[in-house]
N, C-alpha and C positions, 0 to 999 in steps of 0.2 A: 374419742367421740365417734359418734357412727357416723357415716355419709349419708345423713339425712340431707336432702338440698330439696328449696322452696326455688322453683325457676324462677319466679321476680326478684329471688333476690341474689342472684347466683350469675357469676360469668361461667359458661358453656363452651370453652376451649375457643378458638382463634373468631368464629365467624356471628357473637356477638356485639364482641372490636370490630369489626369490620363493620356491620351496619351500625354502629356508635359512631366511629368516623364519617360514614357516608351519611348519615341523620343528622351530626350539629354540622358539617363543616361543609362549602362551598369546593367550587373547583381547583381553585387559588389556595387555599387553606391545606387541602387534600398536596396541592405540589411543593408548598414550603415545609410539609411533614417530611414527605420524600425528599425534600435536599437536606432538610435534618439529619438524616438515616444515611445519605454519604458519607458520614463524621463516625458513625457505628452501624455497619452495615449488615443489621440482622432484622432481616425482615418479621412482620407480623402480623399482614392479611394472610386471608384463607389462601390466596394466587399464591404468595410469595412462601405459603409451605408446600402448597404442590410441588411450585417451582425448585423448590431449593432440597425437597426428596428425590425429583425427577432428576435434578443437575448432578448430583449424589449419585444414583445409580448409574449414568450414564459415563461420569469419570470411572466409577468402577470396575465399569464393561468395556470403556477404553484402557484401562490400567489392567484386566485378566487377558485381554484378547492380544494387546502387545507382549505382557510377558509369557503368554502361550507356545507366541513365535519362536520369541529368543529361547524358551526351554525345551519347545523341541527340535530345536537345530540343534543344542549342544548336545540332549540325547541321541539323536542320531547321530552328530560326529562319534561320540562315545562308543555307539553301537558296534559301530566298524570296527571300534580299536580294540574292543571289546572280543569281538569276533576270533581276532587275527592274533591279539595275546593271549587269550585266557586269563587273562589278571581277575579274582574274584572279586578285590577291594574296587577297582573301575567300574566292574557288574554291582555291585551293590552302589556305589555313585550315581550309574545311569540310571537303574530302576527307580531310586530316589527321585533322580530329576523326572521320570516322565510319570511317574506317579504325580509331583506337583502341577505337571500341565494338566493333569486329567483333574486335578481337585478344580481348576477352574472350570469345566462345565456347571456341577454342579452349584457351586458360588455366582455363574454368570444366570441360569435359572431364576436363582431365589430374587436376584436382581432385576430381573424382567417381570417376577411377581410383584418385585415390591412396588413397581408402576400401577399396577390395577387399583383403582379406588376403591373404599371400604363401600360394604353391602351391608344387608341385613343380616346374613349371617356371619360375615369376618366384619364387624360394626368397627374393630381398632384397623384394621388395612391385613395387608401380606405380609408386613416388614418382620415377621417371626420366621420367616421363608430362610433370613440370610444365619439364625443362629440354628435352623435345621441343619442348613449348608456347613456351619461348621461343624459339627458335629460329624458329617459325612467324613471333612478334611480331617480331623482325629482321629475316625476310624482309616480312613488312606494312610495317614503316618503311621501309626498303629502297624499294619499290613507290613508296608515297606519294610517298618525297624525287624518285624518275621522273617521277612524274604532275606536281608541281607545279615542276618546272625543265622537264618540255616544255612547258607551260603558260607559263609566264613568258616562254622564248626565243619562244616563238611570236606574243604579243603583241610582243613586243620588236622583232620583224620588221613586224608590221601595228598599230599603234599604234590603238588606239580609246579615244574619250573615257567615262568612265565617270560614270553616273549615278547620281542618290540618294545622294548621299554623306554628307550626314546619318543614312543609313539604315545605309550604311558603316560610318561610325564606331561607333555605337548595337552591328551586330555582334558587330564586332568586341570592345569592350568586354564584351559576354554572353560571346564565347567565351573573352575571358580569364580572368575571373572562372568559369566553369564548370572550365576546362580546371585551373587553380590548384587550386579546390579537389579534384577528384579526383584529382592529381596527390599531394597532402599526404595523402592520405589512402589512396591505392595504396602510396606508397611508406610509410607508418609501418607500412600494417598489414603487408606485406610481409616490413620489417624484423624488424617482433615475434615473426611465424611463420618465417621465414628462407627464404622463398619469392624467389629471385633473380627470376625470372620476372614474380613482380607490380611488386616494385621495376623490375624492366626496362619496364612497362608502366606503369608512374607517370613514369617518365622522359616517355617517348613521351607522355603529356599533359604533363607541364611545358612540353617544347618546342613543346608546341601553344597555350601560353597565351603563352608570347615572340611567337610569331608571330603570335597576335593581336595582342599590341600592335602589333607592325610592319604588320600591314593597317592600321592607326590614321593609324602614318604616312603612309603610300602615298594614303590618303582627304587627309591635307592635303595634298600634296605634290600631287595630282590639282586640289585646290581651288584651287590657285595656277596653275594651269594649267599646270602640268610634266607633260606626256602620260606619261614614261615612269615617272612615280613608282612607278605602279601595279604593270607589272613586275619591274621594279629590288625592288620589296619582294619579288614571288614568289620572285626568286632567291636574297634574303637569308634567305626563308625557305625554300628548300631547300639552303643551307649550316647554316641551325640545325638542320635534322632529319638531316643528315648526320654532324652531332657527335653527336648523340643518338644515331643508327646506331655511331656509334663503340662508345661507351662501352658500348651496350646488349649489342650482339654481345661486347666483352672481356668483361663479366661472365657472360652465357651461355655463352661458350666455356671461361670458367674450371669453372664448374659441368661441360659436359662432360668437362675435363680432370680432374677431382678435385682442383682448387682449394680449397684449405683458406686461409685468414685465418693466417700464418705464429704470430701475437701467440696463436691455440686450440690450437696446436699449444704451442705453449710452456707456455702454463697447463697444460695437462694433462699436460705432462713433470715440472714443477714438484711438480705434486697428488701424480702416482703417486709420485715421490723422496719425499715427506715421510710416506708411507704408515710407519707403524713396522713393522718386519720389511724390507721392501724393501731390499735391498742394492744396486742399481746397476738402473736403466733402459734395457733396450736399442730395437731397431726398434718408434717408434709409428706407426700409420699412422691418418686420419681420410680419411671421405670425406661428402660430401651424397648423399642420397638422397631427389630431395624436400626438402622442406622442415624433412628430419632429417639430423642427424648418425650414422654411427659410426666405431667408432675398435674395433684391433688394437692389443693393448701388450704389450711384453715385458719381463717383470722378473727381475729377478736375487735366490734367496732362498737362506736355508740351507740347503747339501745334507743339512745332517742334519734335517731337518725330514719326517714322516711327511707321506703324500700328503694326509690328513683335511688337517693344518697346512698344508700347502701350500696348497689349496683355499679354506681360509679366510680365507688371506693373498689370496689372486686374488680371492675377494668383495670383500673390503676395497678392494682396491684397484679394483675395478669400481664399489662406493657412491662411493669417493671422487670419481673422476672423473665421476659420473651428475651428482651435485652443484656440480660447479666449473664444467663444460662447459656454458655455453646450447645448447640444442634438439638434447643429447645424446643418442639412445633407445637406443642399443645398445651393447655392449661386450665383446670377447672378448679376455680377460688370459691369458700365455701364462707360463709358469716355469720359468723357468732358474734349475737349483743355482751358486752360486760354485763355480770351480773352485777343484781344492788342487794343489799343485806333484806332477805327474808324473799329473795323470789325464787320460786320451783323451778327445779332446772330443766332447763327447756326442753333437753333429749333424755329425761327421764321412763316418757315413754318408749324409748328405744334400746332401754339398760338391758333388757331380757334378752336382746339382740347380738348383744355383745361379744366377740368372741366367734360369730360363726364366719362361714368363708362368703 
């Protein structure tokens, strides 16, 4: 069906719920909805999506700016050891870790865009700001996984012994342990905001805490006097950050594709079907934006239903889904009458339409 929509008969994303509630309902009415919403705490005024993308970004920018710290204090410990051993698999460790502090600049950016409200010309908001950002973080992995596989072949050609390797070890282990926890901690908060970009940037430290352990290795394997321990691990460790590049880039790319989780797309076919009055569910469509969702749905109701009825039925069925769908903000319900035997179909004059972008 084409996205033809008649405004009398159409819900317009969160802020004609809003003035629905504020038009039937008293003051009292308005606070016993809100103690409702303690029991499933997902907001569905126009306030409470501000609020809850602002809350969003603001964990983000506390979650990049914390683990900033901690990565680069382990990359300067590293620096030093760095310095004073020569170990090439620790240089390729650190470069790793202080390339991941620097992806948070531009992650913390997109984040501070995604607070500006929507205008006339960015009409959906910034929140496309945070899968620029990743994309930047793929190209930083990218870099790194270069940097420390020339590094490794290069040693591998001119083999030097490597020093301090008590000093090595000791590293190595800060950077595992560093890189760990900000890694768990990128990626939950990530998940909870639905920020693909952080989770992509928690990645990127997880793989930096594997690869610490593997300088670990490269430190015995030196102690035993195997020369080439040391870049034989560089190279391992840029096969780790190469898989990391993988996965990182498919799920960035998904986000610029309009990549939906197939299982939200389902649930909310599901929700709008069980809507009473609903008679059949046609074209839904979701997309991210940022670190939000929205979602197009088209439902099938009684043609004999006045437009008010109508209307009221597309609210319903826009609360319904605000609540079933995590990190839902928007929602535009479209209505289709049932057809009866021998009537023209309604979007016939729109068939020629079909198909363009």
């Amino acid at each position: 069906m084409a996205e033809h929509q008649a405004p009398e008969a159409h819900s317009h994303g969160p802020s004609p719920h809003a003035a629905h509630h504020r038009s039937r309902h008293g003051r009292w009415a308005r606070l016993r909805h809100r103690l409702a919403h303690l029991a499933v705490p997902h907001g569905h005024e126009p306030a409470d999506k501000v609020d809850g993308a602002l809350e969003g970004s603001r964990e983000g920018l506390r979650t990049l700016w914390l683990s900033v710290a901690v990565l680069g204090a382990t990359a300067v410990a590293q620096a030093a050891v760095v310095a004073v051993s020569g170990s090439v698999a620790l240089l390729g460790d650190t470069v790793h870790n202080a390339a991941d502090a620097l992806t948070a600049v531009p992650l913390a950016i997109a984040f501070l865009l995604g607070r500006r409200a929507a205008n006339q010309r960015y009409t959906y908001g910034y929140g496309r700001a945070e899968d620029l950002a990743g994309v930047v973080i793929v190209a930083v992995i990218a870099a790194s996984a270069a940097l420390a596989g020339y590094e490794a072949v290069a040693r591998l050609l001119d083999p030097r012994e490597v020093d301090h390797l008590g000093a090595v070890a000791a590293a190595a282990l800060v950077g595992f342990a560093g890189n760990e926890w900000v890694a768990r901690y990128r990626i939950r908060t990530g998940r909870r905001i639905g920020s693909a970009a952080l989770v992509a940037d928690g990645l990127h430290a997880r793989t930096d805490g594997f690869t610490s352990l593997a300088v670990l290795l490269g430190a015995g394997g030196s102690a035993l006097g195997w020369r080439q321990a040391d870049p034989l691990v560089g190279l391992l460790i840029t096969a780790a950050i190469a898989l990391v590049l993988r996965d990182a880039a498919r799920e960035v790319l998904r986000r610029l594709m309009d990549g939906v989780d197939p299982e939200l797309v389902a649930t909310a076919r599901r929700t709008l079907a069980a809507v009473d009055g609903v008679r059949g569910v046609g074209r839904l469509r979701m997309r991210w934006t940022g670190h939000t969702l929205r979602a197009e749905a088209e439902i099938v109701v009684d043609g004999r239903l006045t437009v008010v009825a109508a209307h009221r039925l597309a609210v319903r069925a826009e609360h319904a889904l605000l609540h079933s769908v995590p990190r839902l903000a928007a929602v535009t319900v479209h209505t289709d009458h049932a057809p009866e035997d021998g009537d023209e179909d309604p979007h016939g004059a729109l068939a020629h339409h079909q198909g363009r972008g």
